[in-house]
MIDOSE-1310 file (N, C-alpha, C; in nm, 2 decimals, decimal comma, always signed):
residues 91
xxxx	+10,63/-1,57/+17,42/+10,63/-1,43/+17,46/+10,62/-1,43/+17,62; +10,56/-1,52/+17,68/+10,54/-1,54/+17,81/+10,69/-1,56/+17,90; +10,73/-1,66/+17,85/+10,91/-1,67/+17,88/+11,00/-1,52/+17,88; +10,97/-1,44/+17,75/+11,04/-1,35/+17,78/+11,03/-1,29/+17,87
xxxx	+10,87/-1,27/+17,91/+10,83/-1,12/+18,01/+10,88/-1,19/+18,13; +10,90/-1,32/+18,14/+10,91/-1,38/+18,26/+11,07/-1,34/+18,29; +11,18/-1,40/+18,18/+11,29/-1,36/+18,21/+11,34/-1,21/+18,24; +11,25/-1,10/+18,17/+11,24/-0,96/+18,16/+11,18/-0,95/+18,34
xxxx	+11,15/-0,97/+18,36/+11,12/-0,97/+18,49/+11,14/-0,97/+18,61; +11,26/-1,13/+18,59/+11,31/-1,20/+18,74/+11,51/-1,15/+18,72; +11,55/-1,13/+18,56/+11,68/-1,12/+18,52/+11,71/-1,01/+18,51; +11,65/-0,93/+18,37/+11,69/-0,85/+18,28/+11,54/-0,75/+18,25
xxxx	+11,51/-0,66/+18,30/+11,42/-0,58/+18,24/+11,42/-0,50/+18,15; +11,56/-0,48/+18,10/+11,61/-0,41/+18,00/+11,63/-0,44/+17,88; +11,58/-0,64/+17,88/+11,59/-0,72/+17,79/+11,49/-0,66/+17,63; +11,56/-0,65/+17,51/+11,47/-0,57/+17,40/+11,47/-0,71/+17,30
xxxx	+11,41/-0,70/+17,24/+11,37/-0,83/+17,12/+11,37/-0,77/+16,98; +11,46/-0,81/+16,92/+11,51/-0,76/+16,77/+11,43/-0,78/+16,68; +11,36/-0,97/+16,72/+11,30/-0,98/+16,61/+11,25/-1,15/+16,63; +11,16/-1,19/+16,58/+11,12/-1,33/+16,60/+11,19/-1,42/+16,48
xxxx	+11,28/-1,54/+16,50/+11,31/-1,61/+16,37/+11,21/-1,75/+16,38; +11,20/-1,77/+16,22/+11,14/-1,93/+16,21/+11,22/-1,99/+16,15; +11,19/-2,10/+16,23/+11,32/-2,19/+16,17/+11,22/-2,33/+16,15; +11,30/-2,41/+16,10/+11,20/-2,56/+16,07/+11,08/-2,54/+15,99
xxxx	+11,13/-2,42/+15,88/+11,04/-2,36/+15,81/+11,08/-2,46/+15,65; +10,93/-2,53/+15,60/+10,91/-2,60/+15,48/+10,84/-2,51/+15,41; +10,87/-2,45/+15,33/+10,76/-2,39/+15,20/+10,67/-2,48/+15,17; +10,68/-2,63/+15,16/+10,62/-2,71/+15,10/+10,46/-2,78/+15,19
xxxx	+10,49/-2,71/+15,31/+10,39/-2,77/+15,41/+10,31/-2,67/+15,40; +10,18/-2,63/+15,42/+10,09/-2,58/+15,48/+10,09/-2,50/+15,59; +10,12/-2,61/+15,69/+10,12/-2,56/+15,83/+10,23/-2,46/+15,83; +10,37/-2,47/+15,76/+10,47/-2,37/+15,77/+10,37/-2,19/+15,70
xxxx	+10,34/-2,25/+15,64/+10,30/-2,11/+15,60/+10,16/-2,04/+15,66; +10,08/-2,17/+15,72/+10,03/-2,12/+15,80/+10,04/-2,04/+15,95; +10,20/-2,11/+16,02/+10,24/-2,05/+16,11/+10,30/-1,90/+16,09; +10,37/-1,90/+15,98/+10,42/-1,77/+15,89/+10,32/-1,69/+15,90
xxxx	+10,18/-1,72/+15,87/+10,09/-1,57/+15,87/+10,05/-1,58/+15,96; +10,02/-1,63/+16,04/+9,96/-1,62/+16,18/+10,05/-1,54/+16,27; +10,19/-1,54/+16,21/+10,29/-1,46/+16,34/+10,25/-1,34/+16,27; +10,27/-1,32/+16,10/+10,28/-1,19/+16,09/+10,12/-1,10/+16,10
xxxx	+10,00/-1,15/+16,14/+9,90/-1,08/+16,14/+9,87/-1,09/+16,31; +9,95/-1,15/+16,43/+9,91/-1,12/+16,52/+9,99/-1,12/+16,63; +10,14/-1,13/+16,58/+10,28/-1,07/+16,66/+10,32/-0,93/+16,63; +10,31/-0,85/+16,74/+10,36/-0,71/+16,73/+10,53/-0,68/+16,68
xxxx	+10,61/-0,80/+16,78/+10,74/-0,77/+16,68/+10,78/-0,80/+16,58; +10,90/-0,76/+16,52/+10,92/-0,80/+16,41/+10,94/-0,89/+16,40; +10,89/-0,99/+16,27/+10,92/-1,10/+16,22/+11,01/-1,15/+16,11; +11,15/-1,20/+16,13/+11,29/-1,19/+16,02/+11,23/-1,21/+15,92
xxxx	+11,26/-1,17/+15,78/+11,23/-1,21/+15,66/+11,30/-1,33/+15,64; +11,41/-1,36/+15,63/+11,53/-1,50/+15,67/+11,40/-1,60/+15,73; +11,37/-1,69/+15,67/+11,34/-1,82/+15,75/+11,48/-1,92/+15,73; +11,44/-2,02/+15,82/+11,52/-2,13/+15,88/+11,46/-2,23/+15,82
xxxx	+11,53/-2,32/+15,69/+11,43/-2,40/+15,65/+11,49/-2,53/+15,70; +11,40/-2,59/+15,71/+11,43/-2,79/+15,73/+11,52/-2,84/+15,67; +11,66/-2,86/+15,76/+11,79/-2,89/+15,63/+11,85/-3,04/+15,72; +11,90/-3,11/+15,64/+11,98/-3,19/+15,72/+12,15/-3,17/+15,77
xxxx	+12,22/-3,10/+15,68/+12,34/-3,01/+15,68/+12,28/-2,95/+15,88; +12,20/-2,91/+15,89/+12,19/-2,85/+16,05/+12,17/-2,93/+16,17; +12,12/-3,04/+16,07/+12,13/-3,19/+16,22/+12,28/-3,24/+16,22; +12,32/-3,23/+16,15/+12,44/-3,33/+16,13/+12,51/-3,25/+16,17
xxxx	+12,53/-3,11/+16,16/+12,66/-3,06/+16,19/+12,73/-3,05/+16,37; +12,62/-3,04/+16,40/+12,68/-3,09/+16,58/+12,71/-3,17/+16,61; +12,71/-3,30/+16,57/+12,73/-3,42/+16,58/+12,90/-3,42/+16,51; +12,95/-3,35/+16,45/+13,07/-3,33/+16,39/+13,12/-3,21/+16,48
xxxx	+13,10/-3,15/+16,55/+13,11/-3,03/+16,65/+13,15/-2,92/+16,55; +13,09/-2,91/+16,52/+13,14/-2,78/+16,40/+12,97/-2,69/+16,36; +13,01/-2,59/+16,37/+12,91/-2,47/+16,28/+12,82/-2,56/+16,17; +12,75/-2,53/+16,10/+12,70/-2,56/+15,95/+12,78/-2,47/+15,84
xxxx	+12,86/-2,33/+15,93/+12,91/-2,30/+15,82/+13,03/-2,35/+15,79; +13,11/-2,43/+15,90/+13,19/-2,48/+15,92/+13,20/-2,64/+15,81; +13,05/-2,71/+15,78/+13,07/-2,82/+15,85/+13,01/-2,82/+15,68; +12,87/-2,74/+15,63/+12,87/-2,75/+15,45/+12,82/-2,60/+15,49
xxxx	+12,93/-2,51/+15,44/+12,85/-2,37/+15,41/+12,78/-2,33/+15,26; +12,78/-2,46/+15,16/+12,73/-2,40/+15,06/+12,58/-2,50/+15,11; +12,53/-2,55/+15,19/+12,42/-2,62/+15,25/+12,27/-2,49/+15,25; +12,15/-2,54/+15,26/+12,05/-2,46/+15,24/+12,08/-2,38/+15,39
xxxx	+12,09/-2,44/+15,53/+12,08/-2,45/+15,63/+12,21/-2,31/+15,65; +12,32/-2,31/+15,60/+12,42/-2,21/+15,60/+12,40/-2,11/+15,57; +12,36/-2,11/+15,44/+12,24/-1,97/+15,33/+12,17/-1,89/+15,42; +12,07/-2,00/+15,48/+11,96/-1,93/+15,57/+12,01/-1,88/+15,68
xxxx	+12,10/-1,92/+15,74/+12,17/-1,77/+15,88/+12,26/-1,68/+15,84; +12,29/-1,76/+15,76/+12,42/-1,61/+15,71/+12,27/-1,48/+15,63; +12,21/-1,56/+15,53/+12,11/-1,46/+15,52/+12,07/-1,37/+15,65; +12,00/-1,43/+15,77/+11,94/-1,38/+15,88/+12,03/-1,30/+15,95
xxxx	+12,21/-1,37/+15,94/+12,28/-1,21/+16,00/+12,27/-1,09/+15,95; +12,28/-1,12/+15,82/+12,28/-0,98/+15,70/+12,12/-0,89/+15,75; +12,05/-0,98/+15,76/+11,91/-0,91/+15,81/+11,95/-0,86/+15,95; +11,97/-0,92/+16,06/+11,98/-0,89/+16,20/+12,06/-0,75/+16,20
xxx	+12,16/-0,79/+16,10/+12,26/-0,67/+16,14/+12,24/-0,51/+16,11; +12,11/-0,50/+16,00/+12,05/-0,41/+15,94/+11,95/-0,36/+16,05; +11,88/-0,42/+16,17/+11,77/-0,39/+16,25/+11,86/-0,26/+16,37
């Protein structure tokens, strides 16, 4: 949040924030869901319902220079942004 106010400051003051995404998000860890409530009980903006989960389809696909949706769009990693456009585009 500090980076934004900073860029809002020296760039763009006009800069607005849609929404916070998590990405590198494991259901299966603790700490992911511990970061999860911790944004949503003490970040004022909105927090995507779309998480970004831990996929390898999203490491690999740059290295192929291609999208993930490009590269495996039936991949967890594909699901999960196309999910988050459908959300973004609703805000």
């Amino acid at each position: 949040m500090q980076t934004i106010a900073k860029v809002k400051k020296a760039f763009n003051p006009k800069l607005k924030i849609k929404g916070i995404v998590v990405v590198m998000f494991d259901v299966r860890r603790k700490l992911s869901q511990e970061v999860l409530a911790y944004l949503r009980e003490n970040v004022k903006e909105k927090i995507f319902g779309s998480q970004i989960r831990l996929n390898v389809k999203l490491a690999e696909a740059p290295s192929f220079g291609k999208s993930v949706l490009d590269y495996d769009n039936a991949s967890n990693g594909a699901k999960d942004y196309t999910a988050l456009a459908a959300e973004f585009c609703q805000v």
